[in-house]
C-alpha positions in Angstrom: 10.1 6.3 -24.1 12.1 5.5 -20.7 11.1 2.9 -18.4 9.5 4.0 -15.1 11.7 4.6 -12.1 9.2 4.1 -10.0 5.7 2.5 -10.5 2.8 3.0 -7.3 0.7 0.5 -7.0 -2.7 2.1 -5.0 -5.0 -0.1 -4.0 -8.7 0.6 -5.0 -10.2 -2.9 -4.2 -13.8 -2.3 -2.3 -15.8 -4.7 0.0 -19.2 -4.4 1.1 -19.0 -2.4 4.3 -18.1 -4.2 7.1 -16.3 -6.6 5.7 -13.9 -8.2 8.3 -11.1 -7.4 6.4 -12.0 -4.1 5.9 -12.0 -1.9 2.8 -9.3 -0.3 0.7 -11.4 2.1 -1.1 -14.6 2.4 1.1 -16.2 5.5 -1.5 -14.9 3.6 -4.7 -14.0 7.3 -5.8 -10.3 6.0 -6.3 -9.3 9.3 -4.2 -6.3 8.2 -2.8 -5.0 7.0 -6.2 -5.8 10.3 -7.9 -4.1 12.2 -5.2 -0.9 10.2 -6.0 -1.0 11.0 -9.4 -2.0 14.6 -9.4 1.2 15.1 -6.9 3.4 13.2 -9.7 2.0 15.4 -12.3 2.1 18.3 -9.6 6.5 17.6 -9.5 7.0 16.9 -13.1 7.8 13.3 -12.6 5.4 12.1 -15.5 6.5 10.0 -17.8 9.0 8.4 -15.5 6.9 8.1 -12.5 3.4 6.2 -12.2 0.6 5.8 -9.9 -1.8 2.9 -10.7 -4.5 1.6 -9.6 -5.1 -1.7 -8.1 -6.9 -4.7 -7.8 -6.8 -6.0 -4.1 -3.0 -6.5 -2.8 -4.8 -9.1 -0.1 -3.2 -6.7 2.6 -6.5 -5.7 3.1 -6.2 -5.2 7.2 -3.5 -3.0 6.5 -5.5 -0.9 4.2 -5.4 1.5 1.9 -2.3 0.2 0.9 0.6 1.3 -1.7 3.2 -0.7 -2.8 6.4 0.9 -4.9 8.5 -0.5 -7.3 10.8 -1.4 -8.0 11.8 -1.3 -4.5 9.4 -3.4 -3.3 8.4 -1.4 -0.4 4.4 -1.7 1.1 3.0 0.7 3.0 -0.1 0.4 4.6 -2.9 2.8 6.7 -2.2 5.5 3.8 -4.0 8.7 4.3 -4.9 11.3 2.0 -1.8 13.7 3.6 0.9 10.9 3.4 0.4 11.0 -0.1 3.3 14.5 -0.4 5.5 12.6 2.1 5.9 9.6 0.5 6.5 11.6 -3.2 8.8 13.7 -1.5 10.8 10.9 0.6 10.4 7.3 -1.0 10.3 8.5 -4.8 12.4 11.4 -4.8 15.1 10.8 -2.2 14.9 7.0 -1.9 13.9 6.6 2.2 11.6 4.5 3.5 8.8 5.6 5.9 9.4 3.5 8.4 5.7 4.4 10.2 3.7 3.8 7.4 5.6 0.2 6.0 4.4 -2.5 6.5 6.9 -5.1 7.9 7.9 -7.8 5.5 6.8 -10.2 8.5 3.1 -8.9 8.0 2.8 -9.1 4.6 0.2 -11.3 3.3 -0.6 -12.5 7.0 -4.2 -11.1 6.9 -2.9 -8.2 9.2 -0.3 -10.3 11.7 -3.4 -13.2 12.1 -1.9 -16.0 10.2 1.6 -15.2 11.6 0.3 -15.4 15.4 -1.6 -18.0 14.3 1.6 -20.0 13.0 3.6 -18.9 16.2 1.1 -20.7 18.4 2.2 -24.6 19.2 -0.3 -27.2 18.4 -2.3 -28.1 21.5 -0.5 -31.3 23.1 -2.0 -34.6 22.4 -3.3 -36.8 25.5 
């Protein structure tokens, strides 16, 4: 069998509701990751293409979140209709959806807190 071309990572991960973090899955249906793979199977790109799901991809603020590889591209706030677009554009033609990814400067900054909180000095010292 081929290797993958691409592989979709979906997160699924669910918190207890209102969780701070928020919650990737909230329903714990896994709907978001079935819709990915019925629009693989939808385009005959099965084998070669793969939606999986998940465990938490600690971008939890950013949630749902899908990451593709081998690309390496994150995408986060994924709704139920991005699901066509991002078949159609990132896995078929190769472009990145610039208003769903999620900046490299964001990632695994607990949604842009650690990296403000890194950018603030250290209060002076008497």
């Amino acid at each position: 069998m081929p290797k993958f071309t691409h592989h979709l990572f979906v997160c699924c991960n669910r918190r207890e509701p209102g969780n701070s973090r928020g919650c990737c899955d909230p329903t714990g249906g896994e709907a978001l990751r079935n819709l990915f793979k019925a629009e693989v199977k939808r385009r005959g790109l099965d084998p070669l293409v793969r939606a999986n799901k998940s465990g938490c991809l600690d971008q939890c603020e950013l949630g749902p979140t899908v990451v593709v590889y081998p690309q390496g591209i994150w995408y986060g706030h994924v709704r139920p209709e991005d699901v066509p677009r991002i078949i159609e554009e990132t896995v078929i033609h190769g472009r990145v959806l610039e208003d769903l990814r999620i900046p490299d400067e964001l990632l695994n900054t607990k949604g842009g807190k650690a990296a403000a909180d890194s950018a603030t000095p250290p209060a002076s010292q008497p």
